[in-house]
N, C-alpha and C positions, 0 to 999 in steps of 0.2 A: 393308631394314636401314638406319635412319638413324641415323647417329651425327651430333647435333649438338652445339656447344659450342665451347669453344677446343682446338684444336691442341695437341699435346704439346711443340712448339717456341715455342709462344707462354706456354706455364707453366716451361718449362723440363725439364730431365733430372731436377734434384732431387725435384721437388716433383711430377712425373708420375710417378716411380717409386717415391714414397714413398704416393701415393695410390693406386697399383694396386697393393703390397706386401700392403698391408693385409687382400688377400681373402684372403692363402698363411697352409696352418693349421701350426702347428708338430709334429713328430715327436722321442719318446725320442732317436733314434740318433742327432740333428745337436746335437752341441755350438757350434757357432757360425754362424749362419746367414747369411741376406744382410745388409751391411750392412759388413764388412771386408771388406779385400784377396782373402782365399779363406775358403773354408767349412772347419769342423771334422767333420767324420760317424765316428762309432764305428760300429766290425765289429768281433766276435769272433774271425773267422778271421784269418788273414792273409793273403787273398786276397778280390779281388769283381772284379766283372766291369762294363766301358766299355763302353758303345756309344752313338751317334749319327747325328741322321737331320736334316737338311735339307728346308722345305720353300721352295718360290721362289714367289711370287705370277705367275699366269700361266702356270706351266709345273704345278707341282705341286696349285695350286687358281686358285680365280677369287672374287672378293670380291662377285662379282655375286650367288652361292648361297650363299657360307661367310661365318657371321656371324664377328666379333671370338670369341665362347664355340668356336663349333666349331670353332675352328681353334686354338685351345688345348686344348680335348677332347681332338683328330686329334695335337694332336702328342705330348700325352700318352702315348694311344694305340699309337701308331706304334711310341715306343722302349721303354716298359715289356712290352711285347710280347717284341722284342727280348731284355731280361733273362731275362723268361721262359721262353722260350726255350735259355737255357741252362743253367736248374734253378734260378736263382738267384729273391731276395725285391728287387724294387726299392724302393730307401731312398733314394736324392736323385736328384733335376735342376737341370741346371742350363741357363737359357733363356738364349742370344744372340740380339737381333732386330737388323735395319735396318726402320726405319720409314721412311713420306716425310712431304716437311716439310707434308703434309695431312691428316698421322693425327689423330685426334681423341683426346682423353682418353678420353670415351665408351669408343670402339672401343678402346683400351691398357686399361680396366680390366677392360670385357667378356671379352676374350683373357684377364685375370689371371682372372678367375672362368671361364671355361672348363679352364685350367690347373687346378687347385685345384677344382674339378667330378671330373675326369679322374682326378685321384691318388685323392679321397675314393672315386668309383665301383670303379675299378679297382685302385689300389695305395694301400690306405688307411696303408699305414705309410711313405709315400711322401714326401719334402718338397719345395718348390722353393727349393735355398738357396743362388742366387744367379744371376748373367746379367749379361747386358752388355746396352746400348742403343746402338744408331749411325743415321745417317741415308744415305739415298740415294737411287736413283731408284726401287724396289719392293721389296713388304713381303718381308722374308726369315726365316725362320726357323729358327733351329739349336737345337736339344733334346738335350742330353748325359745320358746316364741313369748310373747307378751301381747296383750290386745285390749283397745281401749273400748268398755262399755255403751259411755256416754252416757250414762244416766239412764239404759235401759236394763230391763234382768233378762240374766241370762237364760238362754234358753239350754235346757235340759233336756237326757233322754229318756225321764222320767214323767213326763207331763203327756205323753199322749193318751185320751179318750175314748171310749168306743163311741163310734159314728166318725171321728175324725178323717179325713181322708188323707191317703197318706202318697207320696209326692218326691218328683226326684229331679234334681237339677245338676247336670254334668253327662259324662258317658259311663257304657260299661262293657263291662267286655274286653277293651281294644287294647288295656294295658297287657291283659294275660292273653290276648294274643298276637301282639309284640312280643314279648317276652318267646313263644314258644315259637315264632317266627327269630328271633334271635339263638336260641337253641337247637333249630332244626339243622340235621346236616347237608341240606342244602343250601349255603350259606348266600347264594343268591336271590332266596325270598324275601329276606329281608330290606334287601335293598330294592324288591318288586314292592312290596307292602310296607314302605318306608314311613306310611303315615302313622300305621297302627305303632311301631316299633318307636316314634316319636313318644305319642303317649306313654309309654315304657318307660323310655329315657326321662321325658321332661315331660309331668302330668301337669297340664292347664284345669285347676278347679276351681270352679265359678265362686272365686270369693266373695264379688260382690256382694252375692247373691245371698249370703248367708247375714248380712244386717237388712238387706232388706225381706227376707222370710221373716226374719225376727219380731217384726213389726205384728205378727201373727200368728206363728208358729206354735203351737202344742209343745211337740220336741221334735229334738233335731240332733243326726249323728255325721260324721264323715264316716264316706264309704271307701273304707283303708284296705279293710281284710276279703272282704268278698258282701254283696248284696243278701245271702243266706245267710251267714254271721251275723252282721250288724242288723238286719232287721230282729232277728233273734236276740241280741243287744239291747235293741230296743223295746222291744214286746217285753222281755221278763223288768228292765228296769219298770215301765209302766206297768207292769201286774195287766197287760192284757194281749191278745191274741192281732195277727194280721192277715188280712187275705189277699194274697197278692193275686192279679189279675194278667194271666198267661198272654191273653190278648197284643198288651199293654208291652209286654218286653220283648215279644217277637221281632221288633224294629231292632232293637238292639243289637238282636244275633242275627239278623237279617242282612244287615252288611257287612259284618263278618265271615257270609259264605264263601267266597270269592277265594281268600285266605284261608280255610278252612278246607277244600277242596282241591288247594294246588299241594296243602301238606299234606292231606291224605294220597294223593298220585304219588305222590317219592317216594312214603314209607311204608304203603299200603295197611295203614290204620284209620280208625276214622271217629273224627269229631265230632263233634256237636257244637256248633256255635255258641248254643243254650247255658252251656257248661264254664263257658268264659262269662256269662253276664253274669249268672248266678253264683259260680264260685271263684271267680277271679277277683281278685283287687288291686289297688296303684292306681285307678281311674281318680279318686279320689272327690268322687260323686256327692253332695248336699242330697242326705235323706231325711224330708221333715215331715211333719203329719199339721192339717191345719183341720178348724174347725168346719166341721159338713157346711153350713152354710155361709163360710166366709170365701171373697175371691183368692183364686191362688195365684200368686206372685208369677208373673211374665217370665220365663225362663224354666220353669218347674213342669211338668209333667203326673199327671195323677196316675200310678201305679197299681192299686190296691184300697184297701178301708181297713179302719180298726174297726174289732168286736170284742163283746166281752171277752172277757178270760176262758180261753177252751181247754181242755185236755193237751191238744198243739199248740205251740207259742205261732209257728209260721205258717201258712200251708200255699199252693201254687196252684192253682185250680182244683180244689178240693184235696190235693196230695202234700201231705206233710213236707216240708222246706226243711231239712235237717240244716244245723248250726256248723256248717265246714266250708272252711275258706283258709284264711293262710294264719297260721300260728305263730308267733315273733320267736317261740322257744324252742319247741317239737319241729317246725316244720324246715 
């Protein structure tokens, strides 16, 4: 990935943010967008739902693999996900970065067109209207999302039941094995198992899909950190237990082998496909629990059930699910 040209310090703040602007497409619901003090965005409710996600250069990515687009993709990604998750329509973001004083325009407009890639793909009624730029010693990046209701409530990860059944819309796995497929030093695997390393780069989560669960959902989380975390997430917010169903995710690490297999030949260690579904995350998966006798939403996959509250918050076929997946602080 070569970004050459001039520096974003050497054109200035104006005139590099007025030339990466230009990729962002406009939406109905933003009556005023970048360009004043703050944004105007119309809702009809009177209520919509915040969330925000940080990503740090070297801790959270590495610029050795993520282009300037995919990491406007990813941060896309990340927090409309987020919204989704809580039943809601995401309708604006808003980007703060730190660049350093060796960013290129190149790489600042690239980022703006993966932004705006990321809303068109995923949250087409989505806008980015507005951000901040600042300088220092690594790339930083903060993504603020907003999301309209519509006069429905939100769903929580709080509200699931026992007997609910509990339910999963998106992939797993495939980002942490990109990722380790990106890491391996066999740097040709990657580009054998270019799909999974996709999902890495630029995670597609079924945002749709997360106002239409809503219509029926219990609760509902995004699966950011790993599928053993957030169910764990889930279960203690609800004060109840889950039984996930071993059966049910063997698909998942099932076509994972393949990859799984060529990186065990190179470094003679060995995997477990199992290990990317259940402790991997970045898939950025809809995990929701609906009521036992309601139908589940076209796109979701039944996983597991809730039960009362056990001594285990998780277990996987009768074996406790310990709470480990990726830490935003320690890890």
């Amino acid at each position: 990935m070569n970004y050459s040209g001039p520096t974003v310090f050497e054109l200035g703040e104006v005139a590099a943010l007025k030339a990466a602007v230009k990729n962002f497409r406009k939406v109905e619901t933003t009556l005023v967008g970048s360009g004043d003090d703050a944004a105007v965005v119309a809702v009809s409710d009177g209520r919509f739902v915040v969330t925000t996600d940080t990503m740090v250069e070297g801790h959270d990515f590495r610029n050795d693999f993520s282009s300037g687009y995919d990491l406007g993709f990813k941060a896309v990604a990340s927090n409309v996900a987020d919204v989704a998750a809580m039943g809601a329509k995401p309708i604006a973001l808003v980007v703060a970065m730190v660049i350093t004083r060796d960013t290129t325009q190149m790489w600042l407009e690239d980022f703006a067109r993966g932004l705006q890639s990321g809303c068109n793909q995923l949250a087409p009624e989505c806008e980015i209207v507005g951000g901040d730029l600042a300088s220092g010693e690594q790339i930083v990046i903060a993504v603020t999302a907003h999301g309209h209701l519509a006069g429905a409530n939100p769903v929580l990860r709080s509200g699931a039941k026992s007997g609910d059944k509990v339910a999963l819309a998106g992939t797993l796995g495939r980002a942490a094995c990109g990722l380790d497929l990106l890491l391996h030093q066999d740097k040709t695997l990657a580009k054998a198992y270019d799909e999974w390393v996709a999902v890495q780069l630029r995670p597609t989560p079924p945002i749709e899909l997360g106002v239409l669960a809503a219509k029926s959902a219990t609760a509902m989380l995004d699966v950011s950190d790993s599928l053993a975390l957030d169910c764990n997430r889930l279960a203690e917010a609800s004060d109840v237990s889950i039984e996930l169903d071993r059966t049910k995710l063997e698909g998942y690490a099932a076509v994972l082998e393949l990859a799984a297999q060529s990186m065990d030949a190179r470094d003679d260690l060995v995997r477990d496909p199992l290990d990317w579904v259940l402790y991997g995350g970045e898939d950025h998966a809809l995990l929701a629990t609906f009521p036992k006798d309601s139908e589940i939403p076209r796109g979701f996959k039944v996983i597991g059930e809730v039960v009362k509250r056990q001594k285990d918050a998780v277990t996987l076929g009768g074996v406790v699910l310990q709470a480990r997946g990726w830490d935003s602080v320690s890890s």
